[in-house]
N, C-alpha and C positions, 0 to 999 in steps of 0.2 A: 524085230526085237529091239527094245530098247538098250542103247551102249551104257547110258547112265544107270538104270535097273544092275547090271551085269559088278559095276566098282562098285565094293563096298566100304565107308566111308573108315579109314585109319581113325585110332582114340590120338589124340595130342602127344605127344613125348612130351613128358617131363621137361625139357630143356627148353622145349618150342616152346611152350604156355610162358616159364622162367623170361627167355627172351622177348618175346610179343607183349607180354602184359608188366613188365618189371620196368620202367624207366630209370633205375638205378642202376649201378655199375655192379656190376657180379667179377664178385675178388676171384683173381687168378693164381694170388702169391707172385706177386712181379711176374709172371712170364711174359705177358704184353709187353714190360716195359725190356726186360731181358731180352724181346726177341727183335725188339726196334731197335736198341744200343748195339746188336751183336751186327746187323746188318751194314754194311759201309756205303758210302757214298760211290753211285756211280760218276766216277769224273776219268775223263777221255785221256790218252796219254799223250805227253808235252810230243810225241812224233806227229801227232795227227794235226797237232796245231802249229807246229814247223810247217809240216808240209800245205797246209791250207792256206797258210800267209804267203810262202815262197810260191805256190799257183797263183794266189791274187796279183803279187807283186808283178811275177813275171807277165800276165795280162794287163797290167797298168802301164806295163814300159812297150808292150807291142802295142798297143791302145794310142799312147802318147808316139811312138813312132812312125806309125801308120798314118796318124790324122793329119789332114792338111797344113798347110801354113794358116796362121791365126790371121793375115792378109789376105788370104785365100778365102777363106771363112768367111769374115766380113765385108769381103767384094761380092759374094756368092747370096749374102743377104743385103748388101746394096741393091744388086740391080733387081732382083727378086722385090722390094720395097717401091722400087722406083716403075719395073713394070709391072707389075701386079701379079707375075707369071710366080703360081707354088713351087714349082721345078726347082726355083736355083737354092727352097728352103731345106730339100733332102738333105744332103749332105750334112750342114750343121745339125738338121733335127737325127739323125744317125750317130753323130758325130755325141752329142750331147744325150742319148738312147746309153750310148757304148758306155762310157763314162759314169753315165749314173748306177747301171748296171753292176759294174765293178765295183764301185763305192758303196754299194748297195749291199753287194755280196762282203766285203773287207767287213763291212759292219754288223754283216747276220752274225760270220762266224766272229769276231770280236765278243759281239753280246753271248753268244751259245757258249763261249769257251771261259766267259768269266760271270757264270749264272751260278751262284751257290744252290 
């Protein structure tokens, strides 16, 4: 048995033919605009972006306190340079990984928190 034989086809609503075939705007009496003005902006509350800065913050100063000496760093790409071993480029390339990451992150939520 055919499934298609079995639907038989609905006449158009009134309102469907209006909208499919009418490329003008069909007056509402303002309620579209009523119903867009009544609605508010979602915008996140000044706790959330306290506490998102003071997380970044507080990973920028463990970040900076952890990482080696800037001596250390560039003796570690000295000899790395000098004998052609990628070994001694870990550290910095981690070092400089962590870093952007954070700054990375300080800047999503920066831009997310002041997007109208």
């Amino acid at each position: 048995m055919n499934d298609q034989a079995n639907h038989e086809v609905e006449p158009d609503d009134v309102l469907d033919v209006l909208l499919r075939e009418s490329g003008q705007y069909i007056p509402d009496d303002g309620f579209t605009v009523g119903v867009l003005a009544s609605l508010s902006r979602c915008r996140r509350p000044l706790a959330h972006l306290l506490i998102m800065t003071a997380a970044a913050a507080v990973a920028s100063i463990l970040a900076i306190w952890w990482i080696p000496p800037l001596a250390e760093l560039q003796a570690s790409v000295a000899k790395g340079v000098s004998t052609g071993e990628l070994t001694y480029f870990v550290v910095p390339l981690l070092v400089l990984t962590a870093l952007a990451s954070i700054l990375w992150a300080e800047m999503e939520i920066l831009w997310r928190e002041t997007e109208v």
